[in-house]
C-alpha positions in Angstrom: 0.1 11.1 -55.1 -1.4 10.9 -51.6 -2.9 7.3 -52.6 0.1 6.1 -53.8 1.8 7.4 -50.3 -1.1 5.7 -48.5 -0.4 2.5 -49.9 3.4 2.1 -49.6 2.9 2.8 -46.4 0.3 0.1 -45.7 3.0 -2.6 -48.0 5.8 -1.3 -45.6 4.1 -2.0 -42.9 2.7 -5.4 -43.7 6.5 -6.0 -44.5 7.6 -4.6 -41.1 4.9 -6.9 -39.5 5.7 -9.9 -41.3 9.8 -9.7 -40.8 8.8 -9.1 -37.1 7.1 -12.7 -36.5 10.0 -13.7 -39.0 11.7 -12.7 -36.3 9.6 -14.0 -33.5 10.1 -17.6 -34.9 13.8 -17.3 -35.0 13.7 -15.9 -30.8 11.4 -18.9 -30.5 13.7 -21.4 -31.9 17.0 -19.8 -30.5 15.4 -20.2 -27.1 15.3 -23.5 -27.2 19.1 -23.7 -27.5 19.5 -21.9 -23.8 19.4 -24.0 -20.6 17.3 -24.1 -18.9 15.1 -23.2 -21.8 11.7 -21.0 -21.5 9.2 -22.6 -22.4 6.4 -20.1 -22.0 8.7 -17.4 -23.8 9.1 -19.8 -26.5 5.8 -20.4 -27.2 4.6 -16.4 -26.9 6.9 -15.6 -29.9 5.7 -18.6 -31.8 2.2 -17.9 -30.7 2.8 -14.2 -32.7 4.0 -16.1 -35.4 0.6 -18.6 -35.7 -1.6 -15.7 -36.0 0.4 -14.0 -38.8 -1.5 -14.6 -42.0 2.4 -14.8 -43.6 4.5 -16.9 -40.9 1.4 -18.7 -40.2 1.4 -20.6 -43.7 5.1 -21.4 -43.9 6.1 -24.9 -42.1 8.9 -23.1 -40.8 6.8 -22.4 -38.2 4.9 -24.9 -37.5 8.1 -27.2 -37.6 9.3 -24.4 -34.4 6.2 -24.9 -32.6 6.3 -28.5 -32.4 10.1 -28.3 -31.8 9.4 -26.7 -28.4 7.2 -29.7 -27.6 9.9 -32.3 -29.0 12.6 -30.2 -26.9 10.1 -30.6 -23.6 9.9 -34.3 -24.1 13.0 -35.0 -25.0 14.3 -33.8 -21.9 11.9 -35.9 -20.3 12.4 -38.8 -21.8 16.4 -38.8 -21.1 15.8 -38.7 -18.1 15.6 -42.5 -17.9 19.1 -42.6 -18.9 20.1 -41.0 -15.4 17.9 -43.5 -13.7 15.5 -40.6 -13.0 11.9 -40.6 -13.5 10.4 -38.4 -16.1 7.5 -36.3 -15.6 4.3 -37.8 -16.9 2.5 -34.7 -17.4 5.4 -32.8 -19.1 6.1 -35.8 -21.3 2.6 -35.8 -22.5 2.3 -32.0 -22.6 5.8 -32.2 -24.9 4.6 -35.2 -26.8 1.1 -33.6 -27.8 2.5 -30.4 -28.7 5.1 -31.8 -30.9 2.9 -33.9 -32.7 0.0 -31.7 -33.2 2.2 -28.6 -34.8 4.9 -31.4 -36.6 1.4 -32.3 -38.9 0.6 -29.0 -39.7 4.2 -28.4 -40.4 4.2 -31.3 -43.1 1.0 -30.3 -44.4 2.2 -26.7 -45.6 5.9 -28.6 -46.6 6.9 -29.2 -50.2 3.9 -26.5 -51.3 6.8 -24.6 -52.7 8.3 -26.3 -55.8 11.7 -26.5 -56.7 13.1 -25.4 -60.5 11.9 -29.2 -61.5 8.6 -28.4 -60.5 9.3 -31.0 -58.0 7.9 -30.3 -54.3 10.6 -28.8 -52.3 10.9 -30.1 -48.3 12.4 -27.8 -46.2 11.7 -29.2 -42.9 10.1 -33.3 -43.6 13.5 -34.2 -42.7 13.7 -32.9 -39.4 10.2 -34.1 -38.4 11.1 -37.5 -39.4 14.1 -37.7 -37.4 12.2 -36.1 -34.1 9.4 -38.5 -34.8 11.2 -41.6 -35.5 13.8 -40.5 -32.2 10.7 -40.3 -30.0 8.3 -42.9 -31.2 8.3 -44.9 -28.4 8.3 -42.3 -25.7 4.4 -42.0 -26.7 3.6 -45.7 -25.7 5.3 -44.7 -22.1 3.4 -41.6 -22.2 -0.3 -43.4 -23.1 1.0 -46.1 -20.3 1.9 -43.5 -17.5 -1.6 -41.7 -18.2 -3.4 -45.2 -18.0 -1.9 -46.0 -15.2 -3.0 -42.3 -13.3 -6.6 -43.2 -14.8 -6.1 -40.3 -17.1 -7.7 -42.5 -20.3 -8.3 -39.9 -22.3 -4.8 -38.6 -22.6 -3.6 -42.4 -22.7 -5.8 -42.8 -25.9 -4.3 -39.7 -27.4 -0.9 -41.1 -27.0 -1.8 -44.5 -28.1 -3.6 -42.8 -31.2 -0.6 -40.6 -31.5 1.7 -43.8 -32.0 -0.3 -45.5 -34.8 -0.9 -42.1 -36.8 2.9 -41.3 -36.9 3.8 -45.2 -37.9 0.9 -44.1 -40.7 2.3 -40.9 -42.1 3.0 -41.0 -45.8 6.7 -39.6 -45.1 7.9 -43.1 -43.7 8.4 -45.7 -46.1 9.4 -49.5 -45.4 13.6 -48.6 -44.7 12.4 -46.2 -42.0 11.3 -49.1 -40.1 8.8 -47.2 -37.8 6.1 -49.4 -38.4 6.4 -52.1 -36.2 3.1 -54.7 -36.8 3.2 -56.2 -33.9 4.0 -53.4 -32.2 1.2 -51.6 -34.3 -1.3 -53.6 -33.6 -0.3 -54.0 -29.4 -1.6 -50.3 -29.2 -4.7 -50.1 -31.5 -5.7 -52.7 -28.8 -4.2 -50.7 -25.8 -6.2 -47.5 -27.6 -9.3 -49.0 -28.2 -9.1 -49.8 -24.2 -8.6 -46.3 -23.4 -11.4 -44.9 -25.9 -13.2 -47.6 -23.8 -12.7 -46.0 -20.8 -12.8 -42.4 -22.0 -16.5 -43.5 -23.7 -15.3 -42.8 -26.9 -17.1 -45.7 -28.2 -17.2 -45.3 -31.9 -13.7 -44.9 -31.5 -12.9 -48.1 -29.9 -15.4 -50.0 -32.1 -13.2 -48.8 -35.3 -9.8 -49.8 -33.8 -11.4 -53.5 -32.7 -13.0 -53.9 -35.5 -9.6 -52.9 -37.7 -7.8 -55.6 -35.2 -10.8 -58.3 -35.8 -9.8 -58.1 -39.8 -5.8 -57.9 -39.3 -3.3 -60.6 -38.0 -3.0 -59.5 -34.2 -2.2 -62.2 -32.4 -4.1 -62.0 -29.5 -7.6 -61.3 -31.3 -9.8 -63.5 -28.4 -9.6 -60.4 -26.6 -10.3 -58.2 -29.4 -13.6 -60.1 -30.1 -14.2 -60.6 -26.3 -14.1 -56.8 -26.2 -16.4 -55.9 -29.4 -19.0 -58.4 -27.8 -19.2 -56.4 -25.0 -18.9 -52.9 -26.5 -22.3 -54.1 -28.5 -23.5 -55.6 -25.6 -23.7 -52.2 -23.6 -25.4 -50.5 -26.4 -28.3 -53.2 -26.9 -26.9 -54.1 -31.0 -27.9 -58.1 -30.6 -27.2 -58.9 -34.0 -23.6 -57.2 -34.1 -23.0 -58.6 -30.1 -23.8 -62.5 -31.2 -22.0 -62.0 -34.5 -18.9 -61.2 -32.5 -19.4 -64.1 -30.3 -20.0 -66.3 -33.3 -17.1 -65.2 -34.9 -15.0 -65.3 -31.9 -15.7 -69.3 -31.1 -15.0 -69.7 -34.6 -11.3 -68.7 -34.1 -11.1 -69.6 -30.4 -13.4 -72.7 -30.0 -12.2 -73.6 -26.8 -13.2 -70.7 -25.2 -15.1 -70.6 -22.4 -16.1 -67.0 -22.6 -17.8 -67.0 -26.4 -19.4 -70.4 -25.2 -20.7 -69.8 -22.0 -22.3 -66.3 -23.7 -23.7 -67.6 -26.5 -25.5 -70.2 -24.2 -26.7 -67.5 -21.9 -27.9 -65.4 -25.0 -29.9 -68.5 -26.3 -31.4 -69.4 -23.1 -32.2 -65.7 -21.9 -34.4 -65.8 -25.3 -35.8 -68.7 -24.8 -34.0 -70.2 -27.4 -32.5 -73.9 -25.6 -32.0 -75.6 -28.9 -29.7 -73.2 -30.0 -27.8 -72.8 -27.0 -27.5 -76.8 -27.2 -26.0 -76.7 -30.5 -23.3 -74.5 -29.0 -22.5 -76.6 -26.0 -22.4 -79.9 -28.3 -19.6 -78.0 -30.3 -17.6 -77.9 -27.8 -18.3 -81.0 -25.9 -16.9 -82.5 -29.3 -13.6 -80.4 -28.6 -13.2 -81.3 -25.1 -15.7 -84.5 -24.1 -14.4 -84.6 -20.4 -15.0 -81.0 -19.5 -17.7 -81.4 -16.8 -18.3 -78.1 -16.5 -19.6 -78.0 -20.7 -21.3 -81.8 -19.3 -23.4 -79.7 -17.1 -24.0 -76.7 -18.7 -25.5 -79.4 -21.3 -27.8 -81.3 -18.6 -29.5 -78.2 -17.5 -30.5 -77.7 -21.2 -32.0 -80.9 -21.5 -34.3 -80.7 -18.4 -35.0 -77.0 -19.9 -36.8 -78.9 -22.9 -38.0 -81.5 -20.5 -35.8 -84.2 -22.0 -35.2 -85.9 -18.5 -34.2 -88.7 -19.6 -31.4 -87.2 -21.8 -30.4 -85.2 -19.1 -30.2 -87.8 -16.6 -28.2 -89.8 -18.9 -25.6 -87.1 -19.4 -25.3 -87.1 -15.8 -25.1 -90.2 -15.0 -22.2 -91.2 -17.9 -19.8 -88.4 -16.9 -20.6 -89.4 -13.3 -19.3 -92.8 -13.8 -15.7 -91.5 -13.8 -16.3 -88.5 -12.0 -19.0 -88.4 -9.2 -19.4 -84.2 -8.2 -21.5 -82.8 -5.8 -22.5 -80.5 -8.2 -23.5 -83.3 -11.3 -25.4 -84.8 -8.0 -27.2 -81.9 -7.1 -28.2 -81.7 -11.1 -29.5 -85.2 -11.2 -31.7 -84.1 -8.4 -32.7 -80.7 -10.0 -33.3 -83.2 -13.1 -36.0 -85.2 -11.2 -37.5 -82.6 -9.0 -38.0 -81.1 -12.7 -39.7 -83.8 -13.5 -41.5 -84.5 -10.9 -43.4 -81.1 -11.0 -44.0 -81.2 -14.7 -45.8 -84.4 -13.8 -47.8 -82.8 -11.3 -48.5 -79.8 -13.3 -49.7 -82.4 -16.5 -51.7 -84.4 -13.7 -54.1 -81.2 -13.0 -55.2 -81.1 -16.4 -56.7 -85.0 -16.1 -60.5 -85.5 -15.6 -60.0 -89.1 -14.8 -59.3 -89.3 -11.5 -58.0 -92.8 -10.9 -55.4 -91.5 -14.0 -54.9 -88.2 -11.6 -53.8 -90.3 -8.6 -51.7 -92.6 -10.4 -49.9 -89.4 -12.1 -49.4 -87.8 -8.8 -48.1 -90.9 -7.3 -45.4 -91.0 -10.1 -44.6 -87.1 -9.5 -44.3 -87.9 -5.7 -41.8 -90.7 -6.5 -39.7 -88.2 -8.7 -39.4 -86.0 -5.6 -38.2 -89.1 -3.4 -35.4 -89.9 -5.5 -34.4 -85.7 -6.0 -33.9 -85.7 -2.1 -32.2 -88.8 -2.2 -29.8 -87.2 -4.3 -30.0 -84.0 -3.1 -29.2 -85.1 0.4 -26.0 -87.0 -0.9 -24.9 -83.4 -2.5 -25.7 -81.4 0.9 -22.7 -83.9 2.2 -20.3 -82.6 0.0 -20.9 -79.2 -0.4 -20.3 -76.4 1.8 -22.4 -73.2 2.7 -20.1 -71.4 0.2 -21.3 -73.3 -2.5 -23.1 -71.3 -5.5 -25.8 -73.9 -5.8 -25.9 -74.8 -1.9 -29.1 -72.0 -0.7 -30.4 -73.5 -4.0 -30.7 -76.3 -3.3 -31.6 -75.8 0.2 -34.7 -73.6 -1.3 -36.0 -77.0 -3.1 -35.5 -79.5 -0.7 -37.8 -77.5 1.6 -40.2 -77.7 -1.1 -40.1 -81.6 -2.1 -40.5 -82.0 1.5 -43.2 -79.9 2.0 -44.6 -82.1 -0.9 -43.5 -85.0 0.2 -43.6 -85.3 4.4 -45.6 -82.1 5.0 -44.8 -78.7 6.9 -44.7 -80.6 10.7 -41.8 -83.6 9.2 -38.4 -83.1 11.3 -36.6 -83.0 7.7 -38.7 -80.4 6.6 -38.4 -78.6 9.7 -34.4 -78.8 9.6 -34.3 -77.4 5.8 -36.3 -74.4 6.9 -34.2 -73.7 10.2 -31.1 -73.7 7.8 -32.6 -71.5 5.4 -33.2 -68.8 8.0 -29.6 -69.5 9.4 -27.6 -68.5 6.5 
């Protein structure tokens, strides 16, 4: 008899406990019907109620819990409509809250089944209309935290946008899932994992972008070639550059790395390949013209080199194509110097040298005409300064007024 006392008592006051955090989710929700309400009240009863191993399984809860964080928000967020400016931290805090505790209350809905054996909703309904109501706000929300450097939070939001547009509750008439829209803030999200170092993160966003129909997917590729750039992956970085300038041919950025790739290996064949590509799209682009020249005298084609300078400077005569027609036969000149010291033969020797000291003539000859028309601010101008000093060193000696000049310069700037 005194067992059976015992545990009555011990049901009873389970069922006292329970009806109390019943209870405590009702005072948390009825709170949130007062103005100003209580936040902090509000989420002490409905903290209760999360511990509770009954409340703590219903969605009832839950749905409460992320109903004071929809309530927060949505206060914020109207504030717009009186030309006010809403809180950036309360929006977030109301934002994050909401959608943390609306998933757990939509995981634990429908467990109950109705006399159909059908899953029985009790709150999905509400959830959707909250979420759908304040979709939006959490692209303002990860832009306000962006923009206060706070890119952790900003990713959260952005993330927080693309899993609700995802939820299994919306279907195609709900029109929440907005693709262009969609795929604005996985790019806008990878960003912020970017800048948060959440690199595996961002690498599965761009790399989801990189396989859909974003629009602006230069960027996306531009990005994954430097996310594998920073962590030494070669093969994945050129890959993305590849398949970058395979969408974007034009583009000076998947070009112009490539090229640098290939020659920082060593590798100026391939790097030519590239710049032929897009020579082929845009044949006047001096810049590409260049870029091409300076390839050629890599591999000690001179005359090639000289060639492709002298064509595109038949319509378009540049300091800078003049100062690469000189790099071209200073080039030369010193790998005919450099050949000439391997010779026994030493009538062969002079003659070689001879023909070495000629090349360095006609590089200050046209290294002086791209001195006149260049200015000290010129990337290539203490360059070229730098070589002069040496062909004339070569070519008058140390005590020659030109030489003399170059050197004075040199220690000027």
């Amino acid at each position: 008899m005194k067992k059976l006392i015992i545990l009555t008592a011990a049901i009873l006051s389970t069922g006292i406990v329970a009806m109390a955090q019943t209870a405590n989710v009702k005072k948390a929700n009825n709170l949130l019907l007062s103005d100003p309400v209580n936040y902090d009240e509000a989420r002490s009863y409905i903290g209760m109620a999360k511990q509770d191993a009954t409340t703590s399984v219903e969605p009832k809860t839950w749905y409460v819990a992320g109903r004071i964080g929809y309530t927060l928000a949505n206060q914020e967020w109207n504030k717009r409509y009186l030309g006010q400016t809403p809180d950036a931290d309360l929006l977030y805090v109301g934002l994050d809250e909401m959608y943390t505790n609306y998933i757990k209350a939509n995981e634990l809905d429908g467990k109950e089944l109705d006399k159909k054996g059908n899953p029985k909703y009790t709150q999905r309904k509400a959830i959707k209309n909250d979420f759908k109501e304040m979709h939006n706000a959490y692209i303002d929300a990860g832009a306000a935290q962006f923009d206060a450097r706070n890119f952790d939070k900003a990713y959260n939001m952005f993330v927080n946008y693309i899993k609700i547009a995802d939820l299994p509750i919306f279907d195609a008439k709900d029109k929440i899932k907005v693709d262009s829209t969609y795929n604005q803030m996985k790019y806008y999200a990878s960003i912020a994992a970017l800048r948060s170092e959440k690199n595996d993160e961002a690498l599965a966003l761009l790399t989801e972008l990189s396989q859909s129909d974003y629009n602006e997917k230069q960027s996306v590729y531009e990005l994954l070639a430097s996310v594998y750039q920073n962590q030494n992956d070669t093969t994945k970085y050129v890959k993305a550059l590849q398949e970058g300038l395979e969408s974007y041919p034009q583009s000076k950025f998947f070009i112009g790395s490539l090229v640098n790739y290939y020659v920082s290996t060593g590798k100026y064949n391939e790097a030519l390949s590239y710049v032929d590509k897009v020579i082929a799209t845009d044949p006047k682009n001096i810049e590409y013209i260049n870029v091409k020249a300076e390839l050629l005298n890599q591999l000690k084609d001179f005359a090639g080199a000289k060639k492709v300078l002298e064509d595109a400077m038949a319509e378009n005569r540049t300091a800078t194509g003049v100062f690469l027609l000189g790099k071209c036969w200073a080039t030369e000149g010193s790998a005919t110097q450099d050949a000439a010291q391997e010779l026994t033969d030493n009538n062969k020797y002079n003659e070689e040298m001879a023909k070495a000291k000629e090349c360095y003539k006609s590089a200050l000859k046209y290294f002086v005409e791209a001195k006149a028309g260049m200015t000290k601010e010129d990337a290539n101008y203490e360059q070229m300064l730098q070589i002069m000093k040496a062909l004339y060193l070569q070519v008058e000696g140390a005590s020659s007024e030109n030489y003399q000049a170059v050197d004075a310069e040199l220690k000027a700037l």
